[in-house]
C-alpha positions in Angstrom: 123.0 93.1 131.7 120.7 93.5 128.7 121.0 96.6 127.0 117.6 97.5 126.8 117.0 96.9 131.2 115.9 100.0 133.2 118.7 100.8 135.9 117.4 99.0 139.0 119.6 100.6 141.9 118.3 104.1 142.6 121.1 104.5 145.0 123.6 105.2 142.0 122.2 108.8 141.6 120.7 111.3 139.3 124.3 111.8 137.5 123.4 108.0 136.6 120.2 107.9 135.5 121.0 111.1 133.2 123.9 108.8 131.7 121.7 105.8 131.2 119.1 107.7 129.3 121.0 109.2 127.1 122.5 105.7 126.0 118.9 104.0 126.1 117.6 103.1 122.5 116.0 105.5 120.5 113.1 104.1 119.5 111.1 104.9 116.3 107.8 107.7 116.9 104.7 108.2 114.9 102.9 106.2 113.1 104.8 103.4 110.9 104.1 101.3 108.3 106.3 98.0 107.5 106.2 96.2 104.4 105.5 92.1 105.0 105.9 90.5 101.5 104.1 86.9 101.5 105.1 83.3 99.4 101.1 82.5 98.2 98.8 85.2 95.9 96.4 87.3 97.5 93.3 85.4 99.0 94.7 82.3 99.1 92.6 80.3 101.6 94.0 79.4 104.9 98.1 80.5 104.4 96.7 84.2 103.0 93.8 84.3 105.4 96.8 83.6 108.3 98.6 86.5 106.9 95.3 89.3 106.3 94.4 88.1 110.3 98.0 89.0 111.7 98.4 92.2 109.7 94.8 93.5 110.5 95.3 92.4 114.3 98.8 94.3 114.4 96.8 97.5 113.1 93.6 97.0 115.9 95.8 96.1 118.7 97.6 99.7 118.0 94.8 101.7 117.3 96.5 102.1 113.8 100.0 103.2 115.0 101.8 100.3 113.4 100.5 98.8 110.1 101.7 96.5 107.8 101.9 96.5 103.7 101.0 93.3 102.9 103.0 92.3 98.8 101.8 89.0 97.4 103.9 86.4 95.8 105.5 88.2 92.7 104.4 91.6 93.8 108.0 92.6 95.2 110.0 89.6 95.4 109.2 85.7 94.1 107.2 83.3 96.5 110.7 81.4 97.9 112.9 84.9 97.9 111.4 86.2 100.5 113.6 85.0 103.3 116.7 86.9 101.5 114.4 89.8 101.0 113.9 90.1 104.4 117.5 89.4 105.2 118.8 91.4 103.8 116.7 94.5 104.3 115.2 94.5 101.1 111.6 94.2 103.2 110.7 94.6 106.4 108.9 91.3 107.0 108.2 88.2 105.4 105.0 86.0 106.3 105.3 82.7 105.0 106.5 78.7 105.7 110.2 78.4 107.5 110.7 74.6 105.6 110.9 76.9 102.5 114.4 77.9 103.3 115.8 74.6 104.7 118.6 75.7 102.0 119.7 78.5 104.6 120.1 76.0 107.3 117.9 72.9 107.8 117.0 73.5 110.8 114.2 75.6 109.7 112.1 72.7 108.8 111.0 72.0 112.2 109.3 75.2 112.1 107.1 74.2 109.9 106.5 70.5 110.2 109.0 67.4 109.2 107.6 63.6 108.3 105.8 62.2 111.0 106.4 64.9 113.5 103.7 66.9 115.8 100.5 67.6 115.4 99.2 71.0 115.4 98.7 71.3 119.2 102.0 69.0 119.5 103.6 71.9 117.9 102.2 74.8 119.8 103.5 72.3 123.1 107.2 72.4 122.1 107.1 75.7 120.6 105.6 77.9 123.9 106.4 75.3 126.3 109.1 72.8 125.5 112.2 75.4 123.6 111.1 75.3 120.6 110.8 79.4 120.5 114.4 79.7 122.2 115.9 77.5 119.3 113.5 79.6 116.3 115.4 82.7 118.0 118.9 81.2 117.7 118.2 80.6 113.9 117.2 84.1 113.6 120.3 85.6 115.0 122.7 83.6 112.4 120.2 85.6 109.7 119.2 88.7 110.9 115.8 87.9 111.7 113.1 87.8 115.0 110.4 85.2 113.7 107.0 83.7 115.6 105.1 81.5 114.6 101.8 83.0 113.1 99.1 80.3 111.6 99.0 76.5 111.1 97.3 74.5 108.4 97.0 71.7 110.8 97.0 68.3 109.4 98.1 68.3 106.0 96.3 65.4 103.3 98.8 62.9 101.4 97.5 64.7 98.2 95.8 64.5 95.0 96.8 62.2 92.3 95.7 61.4 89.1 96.1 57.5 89.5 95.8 55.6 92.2 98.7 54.4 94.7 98.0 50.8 95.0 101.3 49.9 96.6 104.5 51.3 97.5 105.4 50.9 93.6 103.1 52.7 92.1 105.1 55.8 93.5 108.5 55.2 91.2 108.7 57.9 88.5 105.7 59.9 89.6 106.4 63.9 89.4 104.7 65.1 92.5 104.7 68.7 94.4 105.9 68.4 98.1 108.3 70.9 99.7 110.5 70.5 103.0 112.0 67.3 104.3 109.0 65.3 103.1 109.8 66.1 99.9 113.3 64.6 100.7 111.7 62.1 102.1 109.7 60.9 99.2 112.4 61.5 96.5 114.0 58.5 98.2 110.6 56.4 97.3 111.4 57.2 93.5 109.2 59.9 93.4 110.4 63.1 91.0 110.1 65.6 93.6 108.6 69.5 91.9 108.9 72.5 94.8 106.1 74.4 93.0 104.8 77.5 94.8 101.3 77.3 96.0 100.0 79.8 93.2 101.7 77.9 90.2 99.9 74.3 91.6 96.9 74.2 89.4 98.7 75.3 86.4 101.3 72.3 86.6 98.9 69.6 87.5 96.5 71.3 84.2 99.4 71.3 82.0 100.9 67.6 83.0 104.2 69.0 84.8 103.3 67.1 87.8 101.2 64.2 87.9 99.9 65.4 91.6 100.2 67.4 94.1 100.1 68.0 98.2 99.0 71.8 99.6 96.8 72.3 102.7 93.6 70.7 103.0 90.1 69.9 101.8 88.6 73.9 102.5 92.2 75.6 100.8 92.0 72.7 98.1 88.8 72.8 97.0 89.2 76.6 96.2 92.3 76.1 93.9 90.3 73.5 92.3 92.2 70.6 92.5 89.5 68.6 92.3 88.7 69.3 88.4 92.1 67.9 87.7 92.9 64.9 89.9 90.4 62.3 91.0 92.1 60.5 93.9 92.6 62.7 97.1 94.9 60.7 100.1 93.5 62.3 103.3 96.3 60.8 105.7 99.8 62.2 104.9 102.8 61.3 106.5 104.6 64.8 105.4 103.1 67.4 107.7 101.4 66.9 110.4 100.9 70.0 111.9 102.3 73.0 109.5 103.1 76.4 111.0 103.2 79.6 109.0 105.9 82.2 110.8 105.8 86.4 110.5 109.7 87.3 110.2 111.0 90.8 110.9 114.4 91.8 109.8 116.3 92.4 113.2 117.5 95.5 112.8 113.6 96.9 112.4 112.8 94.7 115.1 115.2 96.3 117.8 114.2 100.0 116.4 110.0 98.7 117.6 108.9 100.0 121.1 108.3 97.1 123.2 104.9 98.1 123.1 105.3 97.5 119.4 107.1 94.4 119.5 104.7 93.0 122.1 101.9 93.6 119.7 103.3 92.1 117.0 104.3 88.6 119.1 100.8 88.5 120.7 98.9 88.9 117.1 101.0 86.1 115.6 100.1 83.9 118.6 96.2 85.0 117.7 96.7 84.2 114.5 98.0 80.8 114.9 94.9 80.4 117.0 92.4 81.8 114.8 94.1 80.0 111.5 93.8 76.4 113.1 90.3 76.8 113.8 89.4 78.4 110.5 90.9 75.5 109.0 89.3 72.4 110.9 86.2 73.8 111.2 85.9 74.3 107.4 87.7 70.6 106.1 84.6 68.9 106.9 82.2 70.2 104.8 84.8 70.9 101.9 86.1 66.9 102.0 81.8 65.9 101.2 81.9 68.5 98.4 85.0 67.3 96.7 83.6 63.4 97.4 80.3 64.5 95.9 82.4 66.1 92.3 83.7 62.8 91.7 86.8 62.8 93.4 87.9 58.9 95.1 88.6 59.5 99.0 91.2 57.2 99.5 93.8 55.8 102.1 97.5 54.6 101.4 97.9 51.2 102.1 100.2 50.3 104.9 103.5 49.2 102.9 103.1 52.4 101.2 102.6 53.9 104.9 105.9 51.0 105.8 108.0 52.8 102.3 107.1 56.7 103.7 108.9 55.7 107.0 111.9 54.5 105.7 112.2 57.1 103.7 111.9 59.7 106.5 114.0 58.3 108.8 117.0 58.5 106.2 115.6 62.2 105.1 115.4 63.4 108.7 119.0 61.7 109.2 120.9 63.5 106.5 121.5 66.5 108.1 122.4 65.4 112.0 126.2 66.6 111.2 124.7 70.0 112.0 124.7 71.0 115.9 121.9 73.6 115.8 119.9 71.2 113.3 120.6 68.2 115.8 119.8 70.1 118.6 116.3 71.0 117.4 115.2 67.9 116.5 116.4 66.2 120.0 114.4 68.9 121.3 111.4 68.7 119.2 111.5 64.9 119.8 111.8 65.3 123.4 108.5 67.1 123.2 106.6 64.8 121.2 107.3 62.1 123.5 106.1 63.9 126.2 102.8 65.4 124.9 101.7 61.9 122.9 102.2 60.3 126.5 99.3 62.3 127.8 97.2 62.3 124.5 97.3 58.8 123.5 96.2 58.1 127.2 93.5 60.7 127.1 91.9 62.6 123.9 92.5 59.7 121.7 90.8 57.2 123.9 88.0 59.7 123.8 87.6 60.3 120.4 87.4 56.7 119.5 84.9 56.1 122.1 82.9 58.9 121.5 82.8 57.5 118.0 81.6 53.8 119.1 78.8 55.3 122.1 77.5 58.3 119.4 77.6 56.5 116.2 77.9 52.6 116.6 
């Protein structure tokens, strides 16, 4: 039986009941505050906007019982230490992308997005509906951690260069920013792969560290100014698809919540993964025309550079199947894809090429 279930047989008596109360979990009173430290600066668009929504949502949704401190990168602990922090107890919380600690066990990149996986709604299918939150949970447990997901970037752009990719050659030798298995996967196309957190980007690219870069999106972008830097912006990337941002609570905190804490906290991250997908495909739009109208070349890659990505994925996605938990996820994650692009390539994508044709010619 679950240690946290009411008794359910009245018939065992009042002796009973007195015994199970005492042993029920104490859970923490008052007012709280937990400390949520964060991978991207303050005001970052789209990733820090995720992270202000869930906090703020947690503090509405109990009238101010439960609040969170929310640390930038640096403020506590470094952009990619946050995992550890948490961990370990060092923090209460981190907020943040899960592919950032595909050291601690590679199957946290599904949780954020791997080459040529699901979409932003594909996601949100497996996770709620197809295991995906079942197999986040196992992760947790090896850690010491209860994570949801909280936010999604959506669609994430090939990235900004400062030359053009003509041809599946062009990338050899290139120092370019990509986390996660994409960045694997591209290492294997000759690229020199950079992890750069999100708040050193601009600096590198200004300085010549990296010759270009992938973060979010046209709207997050365009505010780090990319665009004064690198001239030719890929729209289509084969990296991430569909990126979730997760809110991670070090177990031990987690199991000292009320449930009526702990629900809170689940149903604001599943708001804020709401709320951040929107924000975010309502507002590329309009950024993409301003960047095209600075100066910037909107381009596509060409389809043996599309041919070169997929090779390299398949081996990337590959290296780590000796892992049951790892191998488990992605047979899961796969299993959903299939089933959800069955219904959508049958259905919304039909109707958003036709809509194009009838509307616009």
């Amino acid at each position: 039986m679950d240690r946290r279930s009411f008794l359910k047989n009245s018939a065992l008596g009042s002796s009973a009941v007195a015994a199970t109360a005492l042993a029920a979990p104490a859970y923490a009173q008052g007012n709280r505050t937990l400390t949520m430290v964060t991978s991207v600066p303050h005001g970052f668009a789209v990733f820090d906007d995720a992270a202000v929504y869930f906090a703020e949502a947690v503090t509405a949704m109990s009238d101010g019982a439960l609040t969170i401190d929310k640390k930038a990168a640096g403020e506590l602990v470094g952009a990619f230490e946050v995992f550890d922090a948490v961990s370990s107890g060092q923090a209460d919380m981190y907020h943040s992308a899960e592919y950032y600690f595909g050291g601690q066990h590679p199957g946290y990149y599904y949780f954020t997005s791997v080459p040529f996986g699901a979409t932003a709604q594909e996601f949100s299918n497996w996770y709620y509906h197809g295991g995906g939150r079942d197999l986040h949970d196992q992760l947790g447990q090896i850690f010491g951690l209860k994570t949801f997901i909280s936010g999604s970037t959506a669609m994430q752009p090939g990235g900004w260069f400062r030359e053009p990719i003509n041809s599946a050659e062009d990338l050899n030798g290139l120092k370019f920013r990509m986390p996660g298995i994409g960045g694997l996967a591209l290492g294997r196309t000759g690229v020199s792969v950079q992890n750069v957190p999100g708040g050193e980007i601009y600096q590198a690219l200004a300085s010549g560290a990296i010759d270009g870069a992938e973060w979010i999106g046209p709207f997050a972008d365009e505010r780090l100014g990319f665009q004064e830097i690198c001239k030719h912006y890929y729209t289509a990337g084969f990296h991430e698809p569909g990126s979730a941002l997760a809110a991670s609570i070090n177990l031990d905190i987690w199991e000292d919540l009320s449930p009526a804490h702990q629900a809170i906290i689940e149903n604001a991250s599943i708001a804020a993964t709401h709320w951040n997908t929107a924000q975010t495909l309502s507002n590329n739009g309009a950024a993409l025309e301003r960047i095209r109208a600075s100066g910037v070349s909107i381009e596509q890659f060409s389809d043996d550079v599309w041919d070169a990505f997929g090779v390299a994925a398949a081996g990337a996605l590959d290296e780590f199947m000796d892992d049951p938990i790892y191998a488990e996820i992605r047979a899961s994650y796969e299993v959903s894809i299939k089933s959800s692009a069955g219904w959508a390539s049958q259905s919304d994508a039909i109707y958003v090429a036709q809509r194009e044709r009838v509307l616009r010619g």
